[in-house]
C-alpha positions as CSV (number, residue, x, y, z in Angstrom):
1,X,-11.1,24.0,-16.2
2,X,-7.2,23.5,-16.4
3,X,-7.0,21.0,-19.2
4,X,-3.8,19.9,-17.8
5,X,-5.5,17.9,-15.3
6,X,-8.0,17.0,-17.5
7,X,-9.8,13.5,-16.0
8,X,-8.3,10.2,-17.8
9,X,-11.1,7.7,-18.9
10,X,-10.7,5.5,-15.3
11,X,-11.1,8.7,-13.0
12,X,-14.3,9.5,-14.5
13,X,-15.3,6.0,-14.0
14,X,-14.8,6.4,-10.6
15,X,-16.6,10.0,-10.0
16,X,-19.4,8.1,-12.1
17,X,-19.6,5.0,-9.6
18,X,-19.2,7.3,-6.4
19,X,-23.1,9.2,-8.0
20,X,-24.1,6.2,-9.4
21,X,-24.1,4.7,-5.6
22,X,-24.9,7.5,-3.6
23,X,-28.0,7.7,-6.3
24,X,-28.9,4.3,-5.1
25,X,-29.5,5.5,-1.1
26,X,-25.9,4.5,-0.3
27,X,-24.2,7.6,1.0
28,X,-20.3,6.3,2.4
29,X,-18.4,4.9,-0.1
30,X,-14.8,4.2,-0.8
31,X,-12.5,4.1,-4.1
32,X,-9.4,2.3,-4.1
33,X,-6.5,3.5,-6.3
34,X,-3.1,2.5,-6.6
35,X,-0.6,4.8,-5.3
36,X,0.3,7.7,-7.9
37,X,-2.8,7.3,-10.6
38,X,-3.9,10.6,-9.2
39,X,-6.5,10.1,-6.6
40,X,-6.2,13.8,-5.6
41,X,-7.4,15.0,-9.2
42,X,-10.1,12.6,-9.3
43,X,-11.7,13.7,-5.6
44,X,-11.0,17.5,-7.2
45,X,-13.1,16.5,-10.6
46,X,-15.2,15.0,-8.4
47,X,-15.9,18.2,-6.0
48,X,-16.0,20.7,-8.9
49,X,-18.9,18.5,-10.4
50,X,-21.2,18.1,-7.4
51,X,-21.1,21.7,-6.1
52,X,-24.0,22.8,-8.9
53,X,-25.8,20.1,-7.1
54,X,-25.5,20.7,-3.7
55,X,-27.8,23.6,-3.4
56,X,-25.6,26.3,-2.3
57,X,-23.9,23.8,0.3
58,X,-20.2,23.4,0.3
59,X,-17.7,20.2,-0.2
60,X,-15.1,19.1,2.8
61,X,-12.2,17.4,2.5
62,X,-10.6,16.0,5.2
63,X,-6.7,14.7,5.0
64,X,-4.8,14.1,8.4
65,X,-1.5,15.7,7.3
66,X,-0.2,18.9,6.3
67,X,1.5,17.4,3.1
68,X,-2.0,16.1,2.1
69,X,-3.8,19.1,2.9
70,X,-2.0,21.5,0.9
71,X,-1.6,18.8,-2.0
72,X,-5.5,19.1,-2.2
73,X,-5.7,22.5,-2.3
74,X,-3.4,23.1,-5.0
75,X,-4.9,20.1,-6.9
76,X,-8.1,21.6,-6.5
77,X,-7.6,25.0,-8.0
78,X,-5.6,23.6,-10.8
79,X,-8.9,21.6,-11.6
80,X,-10.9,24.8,-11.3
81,X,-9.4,28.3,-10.7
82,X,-13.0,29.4,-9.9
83,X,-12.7,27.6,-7.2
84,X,-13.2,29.2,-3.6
85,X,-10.8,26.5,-1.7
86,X,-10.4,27.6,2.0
87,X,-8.0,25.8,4.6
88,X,-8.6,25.0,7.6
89,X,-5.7,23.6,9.8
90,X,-3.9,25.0,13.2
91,X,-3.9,28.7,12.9
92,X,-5.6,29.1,9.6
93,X,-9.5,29.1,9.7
94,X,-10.3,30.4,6.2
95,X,-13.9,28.7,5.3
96,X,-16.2,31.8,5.6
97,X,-16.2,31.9,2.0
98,X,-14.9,29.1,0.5
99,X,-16.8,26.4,-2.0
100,X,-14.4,23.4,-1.3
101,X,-12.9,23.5,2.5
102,X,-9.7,21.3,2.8
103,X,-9.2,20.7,6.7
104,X,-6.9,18.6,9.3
105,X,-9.0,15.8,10.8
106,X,-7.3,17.1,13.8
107,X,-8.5,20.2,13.9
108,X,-11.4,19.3,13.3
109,X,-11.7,17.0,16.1
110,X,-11.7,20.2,18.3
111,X,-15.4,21.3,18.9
112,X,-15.3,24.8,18.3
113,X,-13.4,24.7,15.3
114,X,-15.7,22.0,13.5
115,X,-19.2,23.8,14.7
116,X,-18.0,26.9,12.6
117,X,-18.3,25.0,9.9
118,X,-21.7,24.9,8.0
119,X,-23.6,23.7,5.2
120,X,-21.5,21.2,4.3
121,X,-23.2,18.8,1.6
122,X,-20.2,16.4,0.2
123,X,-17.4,15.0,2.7
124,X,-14.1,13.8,0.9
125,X,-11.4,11.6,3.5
126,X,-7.8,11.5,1.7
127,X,-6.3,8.4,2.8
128,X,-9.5,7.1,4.1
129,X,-7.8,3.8,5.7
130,X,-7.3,5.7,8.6
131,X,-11.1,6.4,9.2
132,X,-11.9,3.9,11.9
133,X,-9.9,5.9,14.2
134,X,-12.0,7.7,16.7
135,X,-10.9,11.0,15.8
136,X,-12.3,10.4,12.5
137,X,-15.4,8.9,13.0
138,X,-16.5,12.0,15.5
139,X,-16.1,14.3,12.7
140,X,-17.8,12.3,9.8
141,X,-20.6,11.6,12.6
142,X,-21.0,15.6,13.2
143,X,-20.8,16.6,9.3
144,X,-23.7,13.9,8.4
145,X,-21.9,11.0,7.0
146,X,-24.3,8.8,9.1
147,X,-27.4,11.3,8.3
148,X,-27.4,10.9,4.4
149,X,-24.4,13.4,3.4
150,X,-23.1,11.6,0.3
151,X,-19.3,10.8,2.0
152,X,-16.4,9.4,-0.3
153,X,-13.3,7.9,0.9
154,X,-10.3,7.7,-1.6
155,X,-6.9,5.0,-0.6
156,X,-4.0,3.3,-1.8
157,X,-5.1,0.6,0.3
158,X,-8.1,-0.4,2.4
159,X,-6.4,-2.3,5.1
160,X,-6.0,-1.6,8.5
161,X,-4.2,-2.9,11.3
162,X,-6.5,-2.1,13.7
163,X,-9.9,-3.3,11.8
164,X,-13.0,-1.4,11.9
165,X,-13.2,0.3,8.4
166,X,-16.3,-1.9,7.5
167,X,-18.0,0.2,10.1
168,X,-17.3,3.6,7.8
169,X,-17.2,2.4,4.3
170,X,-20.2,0.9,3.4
171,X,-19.1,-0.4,0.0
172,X,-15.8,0.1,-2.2
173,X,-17.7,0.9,-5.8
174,X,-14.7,1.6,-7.8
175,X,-11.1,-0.3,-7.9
176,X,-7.8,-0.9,-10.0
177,X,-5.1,-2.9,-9.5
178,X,-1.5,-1.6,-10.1
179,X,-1.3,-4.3,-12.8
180,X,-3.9,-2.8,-15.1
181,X,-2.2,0.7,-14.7
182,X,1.0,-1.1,-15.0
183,X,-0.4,-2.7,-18.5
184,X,-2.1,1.2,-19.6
185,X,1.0,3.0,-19.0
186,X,-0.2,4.9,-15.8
187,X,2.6,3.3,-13.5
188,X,5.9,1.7,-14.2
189,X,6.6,-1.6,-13.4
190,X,8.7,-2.5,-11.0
191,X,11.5,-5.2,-10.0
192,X,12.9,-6.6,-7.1
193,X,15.8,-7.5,-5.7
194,X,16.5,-8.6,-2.3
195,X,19.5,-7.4,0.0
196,X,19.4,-10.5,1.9
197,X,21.5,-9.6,5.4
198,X,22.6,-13.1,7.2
199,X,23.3,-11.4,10.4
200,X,19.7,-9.4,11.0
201,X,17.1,-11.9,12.7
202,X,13.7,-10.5,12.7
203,X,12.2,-13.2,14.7
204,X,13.4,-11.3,17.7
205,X,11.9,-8.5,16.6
206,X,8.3,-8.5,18.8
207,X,5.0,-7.4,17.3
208,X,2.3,-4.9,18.6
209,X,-0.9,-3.9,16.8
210,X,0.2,-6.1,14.1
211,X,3.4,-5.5,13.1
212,X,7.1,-5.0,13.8
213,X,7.8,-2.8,17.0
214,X,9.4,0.3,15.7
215,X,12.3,0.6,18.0
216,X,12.8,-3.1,17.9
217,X,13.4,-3.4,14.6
218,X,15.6,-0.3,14.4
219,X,18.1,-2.1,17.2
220,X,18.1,-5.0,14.5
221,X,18.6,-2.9,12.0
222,X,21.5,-1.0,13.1
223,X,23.2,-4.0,15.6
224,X,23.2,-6.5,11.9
225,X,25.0,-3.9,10.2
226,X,22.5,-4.0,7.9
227,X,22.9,0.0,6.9
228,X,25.8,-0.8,5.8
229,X,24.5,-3.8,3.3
230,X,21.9,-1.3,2.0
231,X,24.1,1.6,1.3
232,X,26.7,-1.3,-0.8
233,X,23.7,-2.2,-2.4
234,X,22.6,0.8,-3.7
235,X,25.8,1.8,-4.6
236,X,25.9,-1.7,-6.8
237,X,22.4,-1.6,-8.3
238,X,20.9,1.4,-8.2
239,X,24.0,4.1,-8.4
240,X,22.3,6.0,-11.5
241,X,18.8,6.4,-9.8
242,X,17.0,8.9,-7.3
243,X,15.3,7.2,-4.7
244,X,13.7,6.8,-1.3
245,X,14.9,4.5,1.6
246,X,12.0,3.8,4.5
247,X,13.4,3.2,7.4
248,X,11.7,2.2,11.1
249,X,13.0,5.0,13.3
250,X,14.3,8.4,12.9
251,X,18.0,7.0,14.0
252,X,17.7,4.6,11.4
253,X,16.6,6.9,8.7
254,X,19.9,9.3,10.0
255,X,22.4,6.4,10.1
256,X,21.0,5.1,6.7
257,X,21.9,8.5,5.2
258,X,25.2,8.2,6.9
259,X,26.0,4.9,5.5
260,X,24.8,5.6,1.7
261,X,26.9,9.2,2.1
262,X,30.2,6.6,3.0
263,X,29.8,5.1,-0.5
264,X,29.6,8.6,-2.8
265,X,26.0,8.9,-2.9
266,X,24.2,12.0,-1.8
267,X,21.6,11.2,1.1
268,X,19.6,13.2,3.2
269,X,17.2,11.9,5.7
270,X,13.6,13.5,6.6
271,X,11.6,12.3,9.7
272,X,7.5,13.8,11.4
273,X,9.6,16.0,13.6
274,X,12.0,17.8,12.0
275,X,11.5,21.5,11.5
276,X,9.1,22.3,8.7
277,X,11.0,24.8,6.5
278,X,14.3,22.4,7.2
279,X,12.3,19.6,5.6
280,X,11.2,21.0,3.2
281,X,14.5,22.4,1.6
282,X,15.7,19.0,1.9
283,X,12.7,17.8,-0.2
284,X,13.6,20.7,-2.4
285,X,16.6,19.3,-2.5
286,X,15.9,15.9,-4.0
287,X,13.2,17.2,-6.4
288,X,16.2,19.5,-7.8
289,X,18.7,16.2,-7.8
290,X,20.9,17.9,-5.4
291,X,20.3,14.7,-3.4
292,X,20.0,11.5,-4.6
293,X,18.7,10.1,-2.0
294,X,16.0,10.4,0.9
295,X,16.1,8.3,4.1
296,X,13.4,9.0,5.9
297,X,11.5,8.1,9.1
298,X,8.0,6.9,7.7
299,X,7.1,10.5,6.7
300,X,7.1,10.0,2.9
301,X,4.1,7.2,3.1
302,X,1.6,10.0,2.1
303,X,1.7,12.8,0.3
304,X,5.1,12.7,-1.1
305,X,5.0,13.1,-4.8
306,X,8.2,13.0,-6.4
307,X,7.7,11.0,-10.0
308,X,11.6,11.2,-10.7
309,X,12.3,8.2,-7.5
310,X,13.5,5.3,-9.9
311,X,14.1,3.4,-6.7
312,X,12.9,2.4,-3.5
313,X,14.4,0.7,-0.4
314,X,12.5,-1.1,2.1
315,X,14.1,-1.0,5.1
316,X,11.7,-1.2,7.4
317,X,10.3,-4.7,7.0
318,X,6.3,-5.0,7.6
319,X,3.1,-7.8,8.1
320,X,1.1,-4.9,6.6
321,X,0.8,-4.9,3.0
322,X,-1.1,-2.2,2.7
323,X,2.0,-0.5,4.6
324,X,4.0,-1.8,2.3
325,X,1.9,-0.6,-1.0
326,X,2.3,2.9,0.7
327,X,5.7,2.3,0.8
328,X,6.7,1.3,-2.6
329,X,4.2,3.1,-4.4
330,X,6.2,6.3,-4.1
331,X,8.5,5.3,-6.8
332,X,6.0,3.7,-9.7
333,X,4.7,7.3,-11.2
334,X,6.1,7.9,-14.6
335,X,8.4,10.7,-15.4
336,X,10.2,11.4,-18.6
337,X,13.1,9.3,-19.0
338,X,12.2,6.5,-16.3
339,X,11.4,3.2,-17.9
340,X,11.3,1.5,-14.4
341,X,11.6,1.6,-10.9
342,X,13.6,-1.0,-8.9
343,X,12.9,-2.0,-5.4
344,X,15.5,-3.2,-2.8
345,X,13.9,-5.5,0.0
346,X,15.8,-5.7,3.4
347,X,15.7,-9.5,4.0
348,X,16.7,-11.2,7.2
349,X,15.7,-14.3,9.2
350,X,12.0,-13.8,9.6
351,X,10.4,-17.5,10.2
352,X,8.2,-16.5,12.6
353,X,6.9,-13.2,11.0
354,X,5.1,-13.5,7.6
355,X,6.4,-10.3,5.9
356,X,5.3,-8.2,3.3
357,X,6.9,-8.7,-0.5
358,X,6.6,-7.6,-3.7
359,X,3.8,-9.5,-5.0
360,X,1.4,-7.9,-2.2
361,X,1.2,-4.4,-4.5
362,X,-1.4,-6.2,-6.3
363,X,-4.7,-8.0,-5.3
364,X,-4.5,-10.4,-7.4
365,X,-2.9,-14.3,-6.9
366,X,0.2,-14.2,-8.8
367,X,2.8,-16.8,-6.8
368,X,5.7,-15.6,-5.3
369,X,8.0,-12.5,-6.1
370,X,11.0,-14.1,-8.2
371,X,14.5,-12.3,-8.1
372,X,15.5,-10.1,-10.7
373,X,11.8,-10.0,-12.4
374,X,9.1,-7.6,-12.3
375,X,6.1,-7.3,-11.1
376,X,4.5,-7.6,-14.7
377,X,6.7,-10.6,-16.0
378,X,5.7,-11.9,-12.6
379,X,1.9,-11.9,-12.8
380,X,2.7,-12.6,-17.1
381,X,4.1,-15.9,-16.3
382,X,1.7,-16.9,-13.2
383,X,-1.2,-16.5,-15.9
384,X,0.8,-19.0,-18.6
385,X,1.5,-21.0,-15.5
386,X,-2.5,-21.2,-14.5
387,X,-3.5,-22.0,-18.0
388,X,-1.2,-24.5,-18.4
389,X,-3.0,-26.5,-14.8
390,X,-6.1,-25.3,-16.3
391,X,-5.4,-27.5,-19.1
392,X,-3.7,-30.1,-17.3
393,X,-6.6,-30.9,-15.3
394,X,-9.2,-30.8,-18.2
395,X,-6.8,-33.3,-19.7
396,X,-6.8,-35.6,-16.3
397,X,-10.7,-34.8,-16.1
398,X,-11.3,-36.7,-19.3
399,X,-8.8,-39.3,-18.8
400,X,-10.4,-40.0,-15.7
401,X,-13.8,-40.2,-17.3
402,X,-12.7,-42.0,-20.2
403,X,-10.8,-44.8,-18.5
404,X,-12.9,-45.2,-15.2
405,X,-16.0,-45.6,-17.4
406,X,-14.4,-48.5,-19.6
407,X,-15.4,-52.4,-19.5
408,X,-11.5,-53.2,-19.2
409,X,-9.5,-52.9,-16.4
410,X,-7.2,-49.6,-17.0
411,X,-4.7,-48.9,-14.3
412,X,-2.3,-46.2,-14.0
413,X,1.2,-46.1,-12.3
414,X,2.5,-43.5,-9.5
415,X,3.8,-40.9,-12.2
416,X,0.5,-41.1,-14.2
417,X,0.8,-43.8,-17.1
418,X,-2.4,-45.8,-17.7
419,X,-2.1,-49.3,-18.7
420,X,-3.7,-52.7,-19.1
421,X,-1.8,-55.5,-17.5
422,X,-2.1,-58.5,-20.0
423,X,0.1,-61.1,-17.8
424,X,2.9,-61.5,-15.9
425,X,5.3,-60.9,-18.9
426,X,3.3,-58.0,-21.1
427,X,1.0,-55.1,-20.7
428,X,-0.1,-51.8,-22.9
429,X,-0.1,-48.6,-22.0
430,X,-0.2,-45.1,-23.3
431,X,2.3,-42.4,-23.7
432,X,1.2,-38.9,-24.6
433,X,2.8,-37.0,-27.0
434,X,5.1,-33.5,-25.0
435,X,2.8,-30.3,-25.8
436,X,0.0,-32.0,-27.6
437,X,-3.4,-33.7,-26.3
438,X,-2.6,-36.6,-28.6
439,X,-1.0,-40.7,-27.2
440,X,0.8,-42.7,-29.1
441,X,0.4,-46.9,-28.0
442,X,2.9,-49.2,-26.7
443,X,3.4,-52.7,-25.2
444,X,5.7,-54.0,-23.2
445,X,6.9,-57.9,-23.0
446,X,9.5,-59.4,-21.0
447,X,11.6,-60.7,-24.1
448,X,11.5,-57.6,-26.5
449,X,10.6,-54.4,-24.1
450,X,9.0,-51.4,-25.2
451,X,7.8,-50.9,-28.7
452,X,4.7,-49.3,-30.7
453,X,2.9,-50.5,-33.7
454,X,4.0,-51.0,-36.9
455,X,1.6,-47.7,-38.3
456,X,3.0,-45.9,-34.8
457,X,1.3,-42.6,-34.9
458,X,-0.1,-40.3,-32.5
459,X,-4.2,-40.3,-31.8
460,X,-6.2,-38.8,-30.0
461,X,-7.2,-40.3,-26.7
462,X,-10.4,-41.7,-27.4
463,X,-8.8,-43.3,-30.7
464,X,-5.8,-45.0,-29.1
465,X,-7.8,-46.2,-26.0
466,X,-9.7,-47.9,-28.1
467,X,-7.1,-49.3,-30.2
468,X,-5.4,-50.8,-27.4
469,X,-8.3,-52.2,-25.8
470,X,-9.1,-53.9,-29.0
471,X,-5.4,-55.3,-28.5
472,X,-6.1,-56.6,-25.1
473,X,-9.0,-58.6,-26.0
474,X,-7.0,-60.1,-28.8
475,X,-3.7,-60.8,-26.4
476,X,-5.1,-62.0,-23.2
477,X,-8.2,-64.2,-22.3
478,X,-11.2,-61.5,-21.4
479,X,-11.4,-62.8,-17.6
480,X,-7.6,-60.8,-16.9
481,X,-8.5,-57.5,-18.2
482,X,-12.2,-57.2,-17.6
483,X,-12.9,-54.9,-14.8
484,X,-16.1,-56.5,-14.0
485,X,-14.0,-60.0,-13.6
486,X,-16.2,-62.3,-11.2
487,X,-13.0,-63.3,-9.6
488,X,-12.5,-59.6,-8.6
489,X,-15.1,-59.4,-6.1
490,X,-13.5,-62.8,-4.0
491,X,-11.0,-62.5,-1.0
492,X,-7.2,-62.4,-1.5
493,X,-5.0,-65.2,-1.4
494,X,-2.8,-66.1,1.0
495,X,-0.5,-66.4,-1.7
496,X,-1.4,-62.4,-3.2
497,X,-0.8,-60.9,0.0
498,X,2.2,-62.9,0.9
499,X,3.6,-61.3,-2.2
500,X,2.4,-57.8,-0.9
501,X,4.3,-58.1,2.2
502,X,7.8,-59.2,0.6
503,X,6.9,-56.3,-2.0
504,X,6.2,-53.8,0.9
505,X,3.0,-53.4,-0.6
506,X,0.2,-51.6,2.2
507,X,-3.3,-53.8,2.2
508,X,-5.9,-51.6,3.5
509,X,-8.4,-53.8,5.3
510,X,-11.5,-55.0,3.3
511,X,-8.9,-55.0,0.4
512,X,-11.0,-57.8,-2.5
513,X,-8.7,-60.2,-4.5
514,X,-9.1,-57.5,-7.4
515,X,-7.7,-54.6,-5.1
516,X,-5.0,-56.2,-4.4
517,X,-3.8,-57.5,-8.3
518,X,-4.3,-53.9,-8.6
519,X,-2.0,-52.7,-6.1
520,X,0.5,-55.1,-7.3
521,X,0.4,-54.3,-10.9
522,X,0.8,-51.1,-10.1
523,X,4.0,-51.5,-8.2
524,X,5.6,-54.1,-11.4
525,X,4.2,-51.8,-14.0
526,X,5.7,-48.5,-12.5
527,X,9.2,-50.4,-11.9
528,X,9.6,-51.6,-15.4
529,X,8.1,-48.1,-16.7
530,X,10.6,-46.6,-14.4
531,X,13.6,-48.0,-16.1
532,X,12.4,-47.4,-19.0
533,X,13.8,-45.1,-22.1
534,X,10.8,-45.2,-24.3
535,X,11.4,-45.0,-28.0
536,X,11.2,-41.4,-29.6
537,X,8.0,-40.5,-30.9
């Protein structure tokens, strides 16, 4: 075995959960790794392991484009020289004697060509998101993923426009999220910066199978002047760096390289129909650094494995985020020398359209993309952000409990002071210390204001509620601060809710004579608090 692609400690994780399932009777299963931690060595490792157990029977992999397929065969012999790895794709039909067969699904999807093949015990689907197209489910039908061949499908991303992939995969037993191979040192982080384009409105941009019409969004693309904005932009931000710019159409990808050439920079563009051998000298090219930049038509999604791309242009707006993972993940593998990548979002009026952004490469909740920050500062700060409501509310939980369970009547103002309303001219209330679960006690009177106690010092909250408490019984006769007041329970005055109205004070209906004192010292309370600059604590 080439030691060079020796498995890391989370691919054989994921060869383990793939036997440890099909062990358990459940035969098509799925992995989902982020975009350039090596997928393609870990279905290899996974291939070269099984063959000693499949009786004499062969693996199959099936990828849908010529990039793929020859990606997988390389990868494959790397892993294992031994290896007997046959392809099998338009002309070429060399399987006779192979171990591992690497094939086009759309080959395969011709009769003849697929009932050749035999004895297949293993079937491997690169870039399984695409396996609830018909094509591929006629093939994994006819090579037994439905008849108990243990079947494994390896993506980026398990999203599909179209739906339907629930149908194939029966269970996804192994996952990572670009942050933990952001955090191990797998991927680089990444950050964004929008080139926001005032004249390019998306919301005339139609959809159709769930996203932006191609051709659509090209017009908008090239009528906005948008090109133009991009190639400025990456003049201005990313001059130094190698990178790829997705566009929506091959005319976009062509002018894009147009525009970026305009401002110095090298650019070639790349789109599905250009002539093989052509395309690949210009991917050549770029891997040499003889072009800095690629525009290209949607063709470098897949496949494309160039760890040097620093940045990456989005151009081509999308709903899908799994489109858009596909997308940027083509510039997060490390490479000596690159300490990030940086990604430039093509922004435009999009109101109606809810697009794609930086915060969908990862699965988890981490708030919205901020400018200028990355990806890992982003989801850093969301978790200080969480803990800090997390704690927020335990601290509002035992308020609540605390004050709604005591014999006096606590109230609390609008912006979240409790208090005890003494009389017209004086109440307590609490204040809590900034970055501490302690409260410090003050009272309020008409002729002096705000002040604490003479031994002011900060408690904790079951201390100083009870301090002030005991202060209300002493300052004010029991029958104004007892919650359980008998007078509470009887029907408001005319006078109380003549007070309400000239107050603007709402009186929902069934309102007792004790809702309503509460709704009015709530409204005097939170004015006086309101004006108020409390005394340092």
């Amino acid at each position: 075995m080439n030691t060079t692609f020796a498995p890391r400690p989370y691919q054989l994780d994921a060869i383990e959960a793939l036997r440890t399932g099909w062990a358990a009777g459940t035969n098509r299963l799925a992995v989902v790794l982020p975009t350039g931690v090596g997928k393609t060595v870990v279905f290899s490792h996974l291939a070269h392991r099984m063959l000693d157990n499949l009786n004499g029977r062969r693996a199959l992999v099936i990828a849908h484009r010529e990039e793929l397929i020859e990606q997988a065969a390389s990868k494959l012999i790397a892993v294992d020289p031994m290896l007997r790895v046959g392809i099998v794709k338009a002309q070429r039909d060399d399987h006779h004697d192979a171990d591992v067969i690497v094939a086009s699904v759309q080959t395969l999807a011709v009769p003849r060509r697929r009932e050749a093949i035999r004895d297949i015990g293993l079937i491997i689907v690169d870039e399984c998101h695409h396996a609830a197209a018909p094509t591929y489910m006629e093939v994994l039908r006819h090579f037994g993923a439905w008849d108990g061949v243990p079947t494994a499908g390896f993506t980026a991303t398990m999203t599909r426009t179209d739906g339907g992939l629930a149908e194939v995969w029966e269970d996804v037993v192994f996952r990572l999220d670009i942050l933990d191979m952001i955090s191990d040192g797998y991927l680089c982080d990444i950050r964004g910066k929008s080139i926001t384009v005032d004249t390019l409105d998306l919301n005339k941009v139609k959809t159709r199978g769930g996203d932006l019409v191609d051709g659509q969004l090209g017009k908008a693309l090239e009528d906005s002047g948008a090109l133009d904005a991009i190639a400025k932009a990456y003049a201005q931000h990313a001059a130094d760096r190698p990178g790829v710019v997705f566009t929506p159409t091959v005319a976009t990808a062509q002018a894009a390289a147009a525009s970026l050439r305009a401002v110095g920079i090298t650019a070639a563009p790349v789109w599905g129909a250009m002539a093989r051998d052509e395309r690949r000298a210009t991917l050549a090219r770029y891997t040499a650094g003889e072009v800095q930049v690629l525009t290209n038509c949607m063709v470098l999604t897949e496949g494309f494995d160039a760890p040097h791309t620093s940045c990456v242009v989005v151009a081509r707006p999308t709903k899908s985020p799994g489109l858009y993972v596909q997308m940027v993940g083509r510039g997060l593998r490390p490479a000596p020398g690159k300490t990030d990548a940086l990604l430039l979002d093509v922004m435009g009026a999009a109101s109606r359209h809810r697009l794609a952004s930086m915060v969908d490469l990862t699965e988890r909740q981490i708030g919205d993309a901020e400018e200028g920050k990355s990806l890992r500062e982003i989801a850093e700060e969301h978790v200080v952000t969480e803990k800090r409501r997390a704690l927020a509310a335990r601290i509002e939980a035992q308020e609540i409990n605390l004050f709604g369970s005591s014999a006096i009547r606590w109230l609390r103002t609008p912006d979240g002071t409790w208090f005890i309303r003494l009389t017209a001219e004086q109440f307590l209330f609490l204040v809590r210390d900034p970055g501490t679960r302690m409260y410090r006690t003050r009272r309020w009177t008409q002729a002096h204001g705000a002040h604490g106690p003479t031994d002011d010092q900060a408690r904790p909250l079951p201390e100083a509620l009870a301090w002030l408490e005991q202060q209300a019984r002493v300052l004010a006769p029991t029958a104004f601060v007892a919650r359980q007041a008998r007078w509470r329970g009887a029907q408001p005055s005319a006078k109380q809710l003549g007070l309400c109205r000239r107050l603007g004070i709402a009186t929902p209906p069934g309102c007792t004579a004790g809702d309503v004192a509460d709704l009015i010292d709530r409204d005097r309370v939170g004015r006086v608090l309101g004006r108020l600059v409390l005394p340092a604590a």
